[in-house]
C-alpha positions in Angstrom: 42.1 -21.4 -32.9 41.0 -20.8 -29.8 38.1 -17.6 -30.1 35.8 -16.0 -27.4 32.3 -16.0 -27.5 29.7 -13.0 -25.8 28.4 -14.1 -22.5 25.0 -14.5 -21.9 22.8 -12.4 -19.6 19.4 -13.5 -18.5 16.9 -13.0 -15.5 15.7 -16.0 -13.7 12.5 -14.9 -11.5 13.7 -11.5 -10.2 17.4 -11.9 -10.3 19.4 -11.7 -13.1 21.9 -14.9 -13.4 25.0 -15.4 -15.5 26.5 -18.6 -16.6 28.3 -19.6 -19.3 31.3 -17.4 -18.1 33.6 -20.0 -18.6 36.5 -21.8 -20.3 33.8 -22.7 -22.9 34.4 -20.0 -24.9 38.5 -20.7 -25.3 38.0 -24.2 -25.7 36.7 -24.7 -29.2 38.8 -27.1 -30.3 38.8 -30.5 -29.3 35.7 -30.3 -27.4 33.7 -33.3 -29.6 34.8 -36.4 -28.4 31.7 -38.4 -29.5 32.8 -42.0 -30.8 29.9 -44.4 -31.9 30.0 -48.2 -30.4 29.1 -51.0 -32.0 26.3 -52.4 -29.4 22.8 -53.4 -29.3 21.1 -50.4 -27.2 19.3 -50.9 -24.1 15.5 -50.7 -23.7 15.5 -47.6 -21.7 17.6 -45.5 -24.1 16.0 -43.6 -26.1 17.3 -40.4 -28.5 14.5 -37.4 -29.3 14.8 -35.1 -31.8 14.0 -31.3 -31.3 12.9 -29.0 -33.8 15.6 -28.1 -36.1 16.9 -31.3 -35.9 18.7 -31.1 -32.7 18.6 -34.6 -30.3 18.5 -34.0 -26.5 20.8 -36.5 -25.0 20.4 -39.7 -23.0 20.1 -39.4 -19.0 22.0 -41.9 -17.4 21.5 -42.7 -14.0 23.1 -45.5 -11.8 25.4 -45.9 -8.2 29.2 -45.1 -8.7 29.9 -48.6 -7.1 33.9 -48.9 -7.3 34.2 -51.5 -10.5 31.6 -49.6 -12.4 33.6 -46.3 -11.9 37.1 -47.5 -12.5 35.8 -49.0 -16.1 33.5 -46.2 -16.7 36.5 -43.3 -16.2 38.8 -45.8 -18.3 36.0 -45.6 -21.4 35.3 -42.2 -20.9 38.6 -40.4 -20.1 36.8 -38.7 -17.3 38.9 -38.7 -14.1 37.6 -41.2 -11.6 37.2 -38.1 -8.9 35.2 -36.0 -11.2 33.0 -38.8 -12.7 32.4 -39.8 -8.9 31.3 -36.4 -8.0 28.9 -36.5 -11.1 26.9 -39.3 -10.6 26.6 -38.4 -6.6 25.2 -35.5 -8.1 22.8 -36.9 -10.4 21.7 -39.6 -7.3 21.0 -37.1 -5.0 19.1 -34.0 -7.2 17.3 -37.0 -8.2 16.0 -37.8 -4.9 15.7 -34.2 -3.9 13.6 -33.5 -7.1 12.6 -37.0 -8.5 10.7 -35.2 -11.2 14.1 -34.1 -13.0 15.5 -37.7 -14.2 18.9 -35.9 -14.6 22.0 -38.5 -15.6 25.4 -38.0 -14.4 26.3 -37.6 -17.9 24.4 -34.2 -18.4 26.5 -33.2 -15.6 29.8 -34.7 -16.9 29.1 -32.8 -20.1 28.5 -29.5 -18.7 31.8 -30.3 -16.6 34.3 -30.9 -19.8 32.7 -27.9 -21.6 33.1 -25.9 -19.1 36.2 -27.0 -18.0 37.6 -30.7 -19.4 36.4 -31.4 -15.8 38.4 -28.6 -13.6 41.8 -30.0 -15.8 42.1 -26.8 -18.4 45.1 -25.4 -17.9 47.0 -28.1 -16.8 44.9 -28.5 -13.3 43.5 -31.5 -11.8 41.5 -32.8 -8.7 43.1 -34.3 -5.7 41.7 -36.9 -3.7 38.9 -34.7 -1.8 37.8 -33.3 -5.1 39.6 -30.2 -4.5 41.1 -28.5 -7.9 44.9 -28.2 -7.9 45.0 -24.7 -9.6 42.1 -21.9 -9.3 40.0 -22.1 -12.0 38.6 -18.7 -13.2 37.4 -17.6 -16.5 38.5 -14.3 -18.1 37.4 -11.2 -16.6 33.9 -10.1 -17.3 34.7 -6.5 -18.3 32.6 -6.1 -21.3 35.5 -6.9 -24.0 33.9 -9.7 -26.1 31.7 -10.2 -22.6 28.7 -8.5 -21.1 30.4 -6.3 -18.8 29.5 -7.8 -14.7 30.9 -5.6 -12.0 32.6 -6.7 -8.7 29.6 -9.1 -6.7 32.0 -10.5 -3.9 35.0 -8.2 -3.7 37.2 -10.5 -5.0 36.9 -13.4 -2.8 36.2 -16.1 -4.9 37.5 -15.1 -8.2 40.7 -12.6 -6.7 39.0 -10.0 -9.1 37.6 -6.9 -6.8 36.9 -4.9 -10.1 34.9 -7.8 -12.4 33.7 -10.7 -11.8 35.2 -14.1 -13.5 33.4 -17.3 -13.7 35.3 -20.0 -10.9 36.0 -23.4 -10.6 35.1 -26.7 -12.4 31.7 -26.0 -13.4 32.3 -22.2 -13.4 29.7 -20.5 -11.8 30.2 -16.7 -11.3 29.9 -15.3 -7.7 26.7 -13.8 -7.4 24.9 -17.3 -8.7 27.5 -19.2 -6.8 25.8 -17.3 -3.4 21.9 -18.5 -4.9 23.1 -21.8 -5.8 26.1 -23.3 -4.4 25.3 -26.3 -2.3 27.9 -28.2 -0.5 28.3 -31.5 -1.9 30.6 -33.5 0.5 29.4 -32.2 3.7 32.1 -30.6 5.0 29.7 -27.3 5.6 30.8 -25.1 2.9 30.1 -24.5 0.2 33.3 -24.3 -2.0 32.8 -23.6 -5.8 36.7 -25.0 -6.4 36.0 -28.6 -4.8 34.0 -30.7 -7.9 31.6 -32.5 -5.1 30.2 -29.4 -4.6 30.7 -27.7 -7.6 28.3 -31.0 -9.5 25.7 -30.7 -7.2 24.8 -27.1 -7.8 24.8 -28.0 -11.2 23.0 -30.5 -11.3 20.4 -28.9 -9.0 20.4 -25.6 -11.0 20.1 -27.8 -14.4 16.8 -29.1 -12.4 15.5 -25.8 -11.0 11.8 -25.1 -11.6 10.4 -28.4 -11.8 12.6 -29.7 -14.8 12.2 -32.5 -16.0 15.4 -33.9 -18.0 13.9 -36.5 -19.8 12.2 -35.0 -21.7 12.6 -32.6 -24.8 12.1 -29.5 -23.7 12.9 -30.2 -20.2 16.5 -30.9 -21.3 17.1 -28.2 -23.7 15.9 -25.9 -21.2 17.9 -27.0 -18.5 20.8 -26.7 -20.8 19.8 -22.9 -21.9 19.7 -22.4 -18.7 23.1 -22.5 -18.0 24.4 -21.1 -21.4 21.7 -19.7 -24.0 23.5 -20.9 -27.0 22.5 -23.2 -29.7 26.5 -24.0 -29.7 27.0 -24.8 -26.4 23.4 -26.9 -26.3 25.1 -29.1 -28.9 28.1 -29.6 -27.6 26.7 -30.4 -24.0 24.2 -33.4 -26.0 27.1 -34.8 -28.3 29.4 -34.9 -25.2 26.6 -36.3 -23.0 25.5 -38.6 -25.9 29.3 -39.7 -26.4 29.5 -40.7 -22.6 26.5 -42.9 -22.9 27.6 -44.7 -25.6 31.4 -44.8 -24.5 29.6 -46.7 -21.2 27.6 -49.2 -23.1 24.1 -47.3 -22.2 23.4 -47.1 -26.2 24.9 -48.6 -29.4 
């Protein structure tokens, strides 16, 4: 069941980026775990619909104070490292770019599409947010991909021919070196540990003044990391399902 899908090329400013090079495109099935609750929705909730029909998801935002996160990865299923790393990421793009309103959720849902939160495979985080197993995509060499040449020499994704996407979020190397930010301050930058992993997400999601709450803000923060009307929908129903799985909407 499980098919691949053509990556997608696009320029940002002057340099072309590539995301999307990821576990995605193997993991078709399974990838909809949106369940709908039975509770009264809060006041700052609120669900748009795009043209064509298509809803932008819910932003959540809130600190990842220890009982909050323990319940919130039992509802969820997300592991209490990853969730932790996602809603430090949302907190601080937030205050780095308070125009964005990004919710750890957006992040979360980029993070199981790409991949189920650095655990396809059979991997999983350790205590410092470090992935057990490398996570790297399939080799970018134009069979069912665009074809991307060798940008690090192998270092990141042990590929010195083509590139491969890496780690839980999967960025490929040459975006990894415009925007991979260390996330747990330990002065690198390290696309394999989630902490910093969700924060360049979540501050490329917000690049160019973004602002998540909004329509078009959202959908292109999501393009912007996969152009696919596929991949937009199943970031919003995974991002919708985490929301409502946590209580934020009925």
């Amino acid at each position: 069941m499980l098919r691949l899908r053509r990556l997608i090329v696009f320029c940002v400013v002057t340099v072309c980026v590539i995301t999307g090079a990821s576990f995605w495109a193997l993991q078709q099935s399974g990838a909809d775990a949106s369940v709908v609750l039975d509770r009264p929705p809060r006041s700052e909730a609120k669900l748009e619909t795009l043209s064509g029909g298509i809803t932008s998801a819910v932003n959540i935002t809130r600190n990842a104070d220890a009982g909050w996160l323990a319940q919130a990865a039992a509802q969820t299923g997300i592991p209490a490292r990853a969730l932790r790393a996602y809603v430090a990421a949302a907190g601080a793009t937030n205050l780095a770019s308070p125009g964005c309103g990004i919710g750890w959720n957006t992040v979360a849902a980029v993070g199981f599409v790409e991949s189920r939160h650095g655990a396809y495979g059979g991997g999983s985080l350790d205590s410092a947010g470090q992935a057990s197993g490398p996570v790297v995509g399939p080799s970018l060499d134009g069979n069912g991909f665009a074809a991307i040449a060798d940008t690090d020499a192998g270092a990141l994704d042990g590929d010195s021919r083509w590139d491969r996407a890496v780690g839980p979020m999967q960025f490929i190397p040459s975006t990894w070196e415009l925007a991979g930010r260390d996330g747990n301050g330990d002065g690198t930058a390290d696309p394999f540990n989630i902490d910093d992993a969700a924060l360049s997400a979540a501050g490329y999601l917000c690049a160019h003044g973004r602002n998540l709450t909004t329509n078009n803000g959202w959908t292109q923060a999501v393009y912007s990391y996969n152009q696919s009307d596929t991949y937009l929908v199943q970031v919003r129903d995974q991002a919708t399902a985490y929301a409502k799985l946590t209580g934020a909407i009925g």
